[in-house]
C-alpha positions as CSV (number, residue, x, y, z in Angstrom):
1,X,-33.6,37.4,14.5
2,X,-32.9,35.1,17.5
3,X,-29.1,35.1,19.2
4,X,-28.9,32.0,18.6
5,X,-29.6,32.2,14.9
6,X,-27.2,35.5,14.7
7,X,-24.5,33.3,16.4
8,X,-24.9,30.4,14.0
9,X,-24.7,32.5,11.0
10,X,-21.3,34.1,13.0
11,X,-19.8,30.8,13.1
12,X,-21.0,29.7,9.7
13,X,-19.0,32.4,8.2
14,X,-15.7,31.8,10.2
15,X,-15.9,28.0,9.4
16,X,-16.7,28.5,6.0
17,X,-13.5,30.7,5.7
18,X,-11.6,28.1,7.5
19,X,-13.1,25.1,5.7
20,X,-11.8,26.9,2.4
21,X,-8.5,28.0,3.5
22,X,-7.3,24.5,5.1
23,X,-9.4,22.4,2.3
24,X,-7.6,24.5,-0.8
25,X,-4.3,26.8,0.1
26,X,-2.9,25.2,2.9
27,X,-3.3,21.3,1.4
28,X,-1.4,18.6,-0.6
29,X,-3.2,18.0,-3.8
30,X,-2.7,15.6,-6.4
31,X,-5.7,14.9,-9.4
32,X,-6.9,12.0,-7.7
33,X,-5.9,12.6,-3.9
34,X,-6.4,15.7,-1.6
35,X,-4.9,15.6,2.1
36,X,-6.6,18.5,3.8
37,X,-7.7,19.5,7.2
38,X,-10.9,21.3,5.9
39,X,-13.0,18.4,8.2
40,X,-11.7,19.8,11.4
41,X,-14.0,23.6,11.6
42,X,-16.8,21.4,10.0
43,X,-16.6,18.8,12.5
44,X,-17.0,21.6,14.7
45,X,-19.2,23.6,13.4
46,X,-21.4,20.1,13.0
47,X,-20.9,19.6,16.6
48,X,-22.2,23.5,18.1
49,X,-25.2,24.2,15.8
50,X,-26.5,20.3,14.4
51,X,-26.8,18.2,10.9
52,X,-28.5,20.7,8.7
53,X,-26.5,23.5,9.4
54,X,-23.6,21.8,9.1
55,X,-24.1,20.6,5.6
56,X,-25.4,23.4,4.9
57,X,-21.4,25.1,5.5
58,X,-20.3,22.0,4.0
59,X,-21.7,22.5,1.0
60,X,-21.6,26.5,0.7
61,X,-17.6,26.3,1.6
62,X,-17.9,23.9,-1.4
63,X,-19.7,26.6,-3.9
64,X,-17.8,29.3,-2.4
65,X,-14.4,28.2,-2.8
66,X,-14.5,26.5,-5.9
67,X,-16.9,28.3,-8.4
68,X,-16.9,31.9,-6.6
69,X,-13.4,31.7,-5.5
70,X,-11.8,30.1,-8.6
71,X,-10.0,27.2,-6.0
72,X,-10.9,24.0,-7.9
73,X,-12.9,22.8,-9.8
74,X,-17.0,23.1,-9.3
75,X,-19.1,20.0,-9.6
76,X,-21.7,19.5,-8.1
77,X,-21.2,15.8,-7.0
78,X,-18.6,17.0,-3.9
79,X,-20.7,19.7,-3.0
80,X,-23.2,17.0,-2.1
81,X,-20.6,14.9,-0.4
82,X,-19.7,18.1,1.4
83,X,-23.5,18.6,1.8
84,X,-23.3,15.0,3.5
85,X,-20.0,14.8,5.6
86,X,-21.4,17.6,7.7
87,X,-24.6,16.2,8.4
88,X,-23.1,13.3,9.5
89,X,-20.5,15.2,11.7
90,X,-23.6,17.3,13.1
91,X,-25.9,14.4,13.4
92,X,-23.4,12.4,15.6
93,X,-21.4,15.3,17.5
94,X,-23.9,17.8,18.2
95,X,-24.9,18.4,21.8
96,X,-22.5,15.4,23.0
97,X,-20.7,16.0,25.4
98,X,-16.6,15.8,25.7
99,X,-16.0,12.2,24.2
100,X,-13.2,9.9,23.4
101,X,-12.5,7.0,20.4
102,X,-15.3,5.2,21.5
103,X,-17.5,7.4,20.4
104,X,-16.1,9.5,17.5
105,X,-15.3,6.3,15.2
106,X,-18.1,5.5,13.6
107,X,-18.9,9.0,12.0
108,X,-15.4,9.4,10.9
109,X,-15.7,5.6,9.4
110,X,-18.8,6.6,7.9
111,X,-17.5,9.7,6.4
112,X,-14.3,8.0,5.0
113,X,-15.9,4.7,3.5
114,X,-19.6,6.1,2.2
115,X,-18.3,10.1,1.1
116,X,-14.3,9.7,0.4
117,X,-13.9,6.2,-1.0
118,X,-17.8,5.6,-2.4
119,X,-19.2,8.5,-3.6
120,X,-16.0,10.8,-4.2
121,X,-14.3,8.0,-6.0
122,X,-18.0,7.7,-8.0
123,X,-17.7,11.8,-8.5
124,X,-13.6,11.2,-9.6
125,X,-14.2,8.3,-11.9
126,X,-17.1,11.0,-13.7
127,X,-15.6,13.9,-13.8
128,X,-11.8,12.2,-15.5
129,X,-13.3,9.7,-16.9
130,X,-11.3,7.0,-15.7
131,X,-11.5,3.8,-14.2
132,X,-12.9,3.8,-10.8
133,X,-9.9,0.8,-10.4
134,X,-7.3,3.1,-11.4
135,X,-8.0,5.6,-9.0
136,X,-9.7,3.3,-5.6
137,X,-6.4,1.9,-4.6
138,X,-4.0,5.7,-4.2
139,X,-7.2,7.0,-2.4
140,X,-8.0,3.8,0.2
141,X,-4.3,4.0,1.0
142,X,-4.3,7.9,1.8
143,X,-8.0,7.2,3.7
144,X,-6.6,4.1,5.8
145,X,-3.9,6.4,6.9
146,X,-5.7,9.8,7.6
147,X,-8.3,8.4,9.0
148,X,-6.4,7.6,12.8
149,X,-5.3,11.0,12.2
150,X,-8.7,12.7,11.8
151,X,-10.1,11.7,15.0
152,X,-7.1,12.2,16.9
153,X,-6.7,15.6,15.6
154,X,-10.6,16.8,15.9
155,X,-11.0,14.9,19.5
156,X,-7.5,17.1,20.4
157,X,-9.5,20.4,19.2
158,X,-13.0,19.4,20.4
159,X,-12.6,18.4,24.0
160,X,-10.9,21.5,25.2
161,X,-13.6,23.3,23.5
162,X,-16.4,21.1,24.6
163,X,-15.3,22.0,27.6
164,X,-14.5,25.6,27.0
165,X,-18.2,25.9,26.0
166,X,-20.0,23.9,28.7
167,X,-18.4,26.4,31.4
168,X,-19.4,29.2,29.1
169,X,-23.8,28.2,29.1
């Protein structure tokens, strides 16, 4: 096995710890609305190793922590959403170098409008079998709030180590 494969397996392990302990112990949960942090290590991880590999720790920090761990509740809808907000964190962040607003928006805007508000609402409306109406407006309010918050938080964490690993290679 390569170094760099070994390392990406390394780091695929620690984010997938981190994604699980900041998406479902340390967050504020309600049925319909989850405020967690568990984007930051997969924005991250997204950002080091590419797409694939990200939603590929997307989606096993999904499995792992809900159905192995007992932390929510599986289905398989968010582990695809999961499977798709770190594909589109590595697909936009990987090999960039330190950036600012201009350039993290869109994947963030992407991530909140297509995964949180389309197709979690979608996976919500299934699994409760409610009204997509009922639950759209709580979750665009908490999305239009965290999602200033989001970018400000990962570009605080990913420029120092941006830079921490450019002066590493």
């Amino acid at each position: 096995m390569s170094q760099d494969k070994v390392r990406a397996m390394v780091y695929g392990a620690f984010s997938i710890s981190f994604i699980i302990l900041l998406t479902y112990v340390f967050s504020i949960q309600t049925v319909f609305i989850h405020i967690t942090f568990g984007f930051l290590p997969l924005a991250m991880y997204g950002a080091w190793f590419g797409p694939w590999r990200a939603g590929l720790v997307g989606a096993l920090a999904n499995f792992l922590g809900t159905a192995v761990l007992g932390l929510g509740v599986f289905f398989p809808g968010f582990m695809l959403s999961d499977f798709l907000t770190g594909w589109i964190y590595g697909f936009f962040f990987h090999n960039k170098p330190p950036m600012g607003w201009k350039y993290a928006w869109l994947p963030f805007l992407l991530v909140t409008v297509f995964v949180h508000l389309g197709l979690n609402t979608l996976w919500l409306t299934l699994f409760y079998d409610k009204a997509a109406s009922a639950i759209f407006m709580g979750r665009l309010v908490k999305n239009i709030l965290c999602y200033p918050l989001e970018i400000s938080l990962f570009l605080l964490v990913y420029r120092p180590a941006a830079a921490w690993r450019l002066q590493k290679s």
